[in-house]
C-alpha positions as CSV (number, residue, x, y, z in Angstrom):
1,X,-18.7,-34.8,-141.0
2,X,-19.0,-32.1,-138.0
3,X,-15.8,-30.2,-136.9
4,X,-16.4,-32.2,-133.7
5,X,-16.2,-36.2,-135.1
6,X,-13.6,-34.9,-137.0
7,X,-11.5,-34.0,-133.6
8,X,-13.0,-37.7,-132.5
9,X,-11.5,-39.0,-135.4
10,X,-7.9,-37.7,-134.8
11,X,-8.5,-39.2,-131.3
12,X,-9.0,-42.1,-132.6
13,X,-6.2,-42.7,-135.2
14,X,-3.7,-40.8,-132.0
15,X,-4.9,-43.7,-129.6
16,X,-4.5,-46.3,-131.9
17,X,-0.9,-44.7,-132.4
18,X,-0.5,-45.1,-128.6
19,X,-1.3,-48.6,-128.2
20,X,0.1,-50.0,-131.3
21,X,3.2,-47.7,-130.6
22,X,3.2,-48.8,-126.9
23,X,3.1,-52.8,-127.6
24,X,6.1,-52.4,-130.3
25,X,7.7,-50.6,-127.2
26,X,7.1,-54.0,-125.4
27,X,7.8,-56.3,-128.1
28,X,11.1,-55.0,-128.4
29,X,12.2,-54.6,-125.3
30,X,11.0,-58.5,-124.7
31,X,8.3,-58.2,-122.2
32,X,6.9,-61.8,-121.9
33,X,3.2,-60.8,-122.4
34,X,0.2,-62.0,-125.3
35,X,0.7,-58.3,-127.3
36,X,-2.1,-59.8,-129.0
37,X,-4.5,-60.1,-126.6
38,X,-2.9,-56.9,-124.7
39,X,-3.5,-54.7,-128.0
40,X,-6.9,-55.8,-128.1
41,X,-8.1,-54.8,-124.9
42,X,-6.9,-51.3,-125.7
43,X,-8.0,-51.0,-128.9
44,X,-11.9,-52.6,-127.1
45,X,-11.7,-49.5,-124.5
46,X,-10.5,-46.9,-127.3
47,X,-13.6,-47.5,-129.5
48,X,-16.1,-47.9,-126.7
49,X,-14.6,-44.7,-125.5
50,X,-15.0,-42.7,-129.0
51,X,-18.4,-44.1,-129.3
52,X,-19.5,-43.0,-126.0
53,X,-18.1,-39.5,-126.4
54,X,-20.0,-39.8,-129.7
55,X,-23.1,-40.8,-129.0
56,X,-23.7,-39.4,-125.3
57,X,-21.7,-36.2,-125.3
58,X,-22.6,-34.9,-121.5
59,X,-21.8,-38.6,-120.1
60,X,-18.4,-39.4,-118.4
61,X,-17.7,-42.6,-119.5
62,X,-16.4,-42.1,-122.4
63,X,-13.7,-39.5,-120.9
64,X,-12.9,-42.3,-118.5
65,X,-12.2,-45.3,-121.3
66,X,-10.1,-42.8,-123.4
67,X,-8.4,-41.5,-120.1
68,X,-7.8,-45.5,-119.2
69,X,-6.5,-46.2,-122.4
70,X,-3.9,-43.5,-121.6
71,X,-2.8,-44.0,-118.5
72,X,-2.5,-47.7,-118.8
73,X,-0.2,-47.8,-121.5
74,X,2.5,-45.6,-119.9
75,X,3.8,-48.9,-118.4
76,X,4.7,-50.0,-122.1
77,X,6.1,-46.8,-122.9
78,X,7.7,-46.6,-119.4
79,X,10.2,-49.7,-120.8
80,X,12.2,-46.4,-122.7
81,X,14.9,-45.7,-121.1
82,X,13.8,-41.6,-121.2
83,X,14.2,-40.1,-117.8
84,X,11.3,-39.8,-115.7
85,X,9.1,-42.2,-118.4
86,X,9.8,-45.5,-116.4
87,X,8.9,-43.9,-113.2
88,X,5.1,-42.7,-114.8
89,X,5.0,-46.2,-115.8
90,X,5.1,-48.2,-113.1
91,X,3.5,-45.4,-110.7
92,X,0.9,-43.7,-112.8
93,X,0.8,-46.8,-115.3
94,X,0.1,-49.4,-112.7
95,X,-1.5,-47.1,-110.0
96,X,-4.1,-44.5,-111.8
97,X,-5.4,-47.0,-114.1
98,X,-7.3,-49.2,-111.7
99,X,-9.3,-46.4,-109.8
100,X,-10.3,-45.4,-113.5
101,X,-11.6,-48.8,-114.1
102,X,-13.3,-48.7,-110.8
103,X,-14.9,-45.3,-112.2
104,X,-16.2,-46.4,-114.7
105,X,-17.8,-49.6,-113.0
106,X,-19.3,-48.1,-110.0
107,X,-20.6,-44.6,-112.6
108,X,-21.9,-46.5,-115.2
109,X,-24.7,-45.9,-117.1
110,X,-25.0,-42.8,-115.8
111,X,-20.6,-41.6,-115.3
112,X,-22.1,-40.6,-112.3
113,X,-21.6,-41.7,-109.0
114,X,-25.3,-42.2,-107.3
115,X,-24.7,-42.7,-103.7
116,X,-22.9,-41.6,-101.2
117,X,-21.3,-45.4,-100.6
118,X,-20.1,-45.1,-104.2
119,X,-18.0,-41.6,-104.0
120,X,-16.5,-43.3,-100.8
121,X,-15.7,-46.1,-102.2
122,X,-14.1,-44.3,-105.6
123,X,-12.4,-41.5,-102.8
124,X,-10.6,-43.9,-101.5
125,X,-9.3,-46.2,-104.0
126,X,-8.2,-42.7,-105.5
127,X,-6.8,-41.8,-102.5
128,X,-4.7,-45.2,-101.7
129,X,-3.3,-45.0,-105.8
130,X,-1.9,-41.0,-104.8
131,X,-0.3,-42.4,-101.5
132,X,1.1,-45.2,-103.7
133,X,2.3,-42.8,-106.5
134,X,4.1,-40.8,-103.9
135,X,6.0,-43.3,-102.2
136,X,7.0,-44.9,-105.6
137,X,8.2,-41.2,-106.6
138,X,10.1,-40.9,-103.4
139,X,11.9,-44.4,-103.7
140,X,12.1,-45.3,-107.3
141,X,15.6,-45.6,-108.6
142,X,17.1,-48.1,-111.0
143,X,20.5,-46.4,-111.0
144,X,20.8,-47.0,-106.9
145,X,21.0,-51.2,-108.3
146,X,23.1,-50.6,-110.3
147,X,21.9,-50.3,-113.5
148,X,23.7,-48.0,-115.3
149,X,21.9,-48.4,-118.6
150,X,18.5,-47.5,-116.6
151,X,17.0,-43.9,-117.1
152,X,17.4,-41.5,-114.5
153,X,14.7,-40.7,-112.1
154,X,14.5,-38.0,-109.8
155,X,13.6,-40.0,-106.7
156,X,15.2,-38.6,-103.2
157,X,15.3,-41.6,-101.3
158,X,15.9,-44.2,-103.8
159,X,16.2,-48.2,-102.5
160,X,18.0,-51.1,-104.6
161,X,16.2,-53.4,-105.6
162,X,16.0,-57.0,-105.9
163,X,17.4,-58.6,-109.0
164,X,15.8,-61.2,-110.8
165,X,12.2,-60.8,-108.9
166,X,9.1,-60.9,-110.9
167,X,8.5,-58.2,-113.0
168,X,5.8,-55.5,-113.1
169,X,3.2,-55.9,-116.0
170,X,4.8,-54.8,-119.1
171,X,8.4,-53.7,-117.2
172,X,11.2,-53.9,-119.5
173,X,13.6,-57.3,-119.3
174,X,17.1,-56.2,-120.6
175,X,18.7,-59.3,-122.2
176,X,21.6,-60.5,-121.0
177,X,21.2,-59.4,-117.5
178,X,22.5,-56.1,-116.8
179,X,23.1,-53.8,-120.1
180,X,26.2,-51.9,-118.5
181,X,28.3,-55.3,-118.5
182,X,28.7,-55.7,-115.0
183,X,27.0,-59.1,-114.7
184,X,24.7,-58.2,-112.2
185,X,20.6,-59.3,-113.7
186,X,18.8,-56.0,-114.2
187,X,17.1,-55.3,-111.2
188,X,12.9,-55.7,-110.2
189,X,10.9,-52.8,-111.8
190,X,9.0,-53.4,-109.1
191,X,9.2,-50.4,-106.8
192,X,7.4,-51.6,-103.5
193,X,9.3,-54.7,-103.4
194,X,11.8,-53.9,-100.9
195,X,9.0,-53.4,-98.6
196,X,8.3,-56.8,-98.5
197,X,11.9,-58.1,-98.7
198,X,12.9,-61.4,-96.6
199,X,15.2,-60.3,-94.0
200,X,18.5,-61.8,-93.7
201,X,19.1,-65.4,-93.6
202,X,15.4,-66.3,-94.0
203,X,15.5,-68.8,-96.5
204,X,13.3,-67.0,-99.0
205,X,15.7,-64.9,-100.2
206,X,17.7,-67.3,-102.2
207,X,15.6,-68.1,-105.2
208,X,15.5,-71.9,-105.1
209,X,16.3,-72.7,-101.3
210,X,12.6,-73.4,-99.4
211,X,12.5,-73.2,-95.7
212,X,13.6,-76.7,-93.9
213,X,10.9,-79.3,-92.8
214,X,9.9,-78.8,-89.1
């Protein structure tokens, strides 16, 4: 084999590492998710990826399916409690990913973008993930919910979240509820979910009370 399908090669075997490594991550942190199914879909973009680079060198597709695989499994590896690791998972993990995917939709056969209306369109799905990766760096905290078992994160503004909301895709659940004791449920991994929080009194806010017949 050539020096370069050997280097494809070690890609391979390094992103097979990453998403088998990634769904044990999950597994046994007890993210309720088909690993399966989740695993395969991974290991589908990481060969379509090495073939592509393969087969059609100059083409950017296959930079782009690699570069998915990537990003999109820092959310499993974001359920480590490492600092700064669960913040690139559920900003760069959640937020990068889909442009990619839109890349690679809107570029194929070609990995390039043909018409005007297509960079647009890719600018500003780009464009709305970096204002979303921003604010999720400014406000993401676990620590400010009290959980004290949560990695820190170097956000300035960080807001509490809710506890016991639904989770992001592949976000860590902590069994038991909160891991430093305090009976408080780990909070929402979710880090835009205060924006949306019920205000006061509104019935949505307790989980279980719905909103009185008029």
């Amino acid at each position: 084999m050539t020096r370069r399908r050997w280097a494809l090669l070690a890609l391979a075997v390094a992103g097979v590492g990453w998403i088998l490594g990634g769904e044990w991550v999950s597994i046994h942190h007890g993210v309720p998710e088909n690993h399966f199914i989740d695993a395969l879909s991974g290991l589908a973009f990481l060969a379509g990826g090495i073939i592509a680079l393969d087969r059609r060198p100059g083409n950017a597709i296959g930079p782009l399916m690699i570069a998915y695989v990537f990003v999109s499994y820092l959310g499993n590896w974001g359920n480590l409690e490492v600092p700064v690791l669960p913040l690139l998972g559920v900003g760069v993990g959640q937020w990068a990913a889909p442009p990619i995917l839109a890349q690679i939709a809107l570029s194929y056969p070609t990995g390039r973008l043909r018409t005007t209306f297509d960079r647009v369109v890719i600018g500003l799905i780009w464009a709305g993930a970096a204002v979303l990766n921003v604010v999720i760096l400014l406000v993401f905290g676990l620590r400010s919910s009290g959980c004290t078992a949560c990695a820190w994160e170097p956000a300035p503004f960080p807001r509490p979240a809710r506890a016991g909301g639904p989770r992001l895709r592949r976000a860590r659940q902590l069994p038991g509820g909160d891991p430093g004791g305090g009976g408080n449920p780990c909070p929402s991994r979710d880090p835009l979910r205060h924006l949306n929080r019920p205000a006061d009194g509104d019935p949505a806010a307790t989980p279980g009370a719905a909103a009185p017949d008029s």
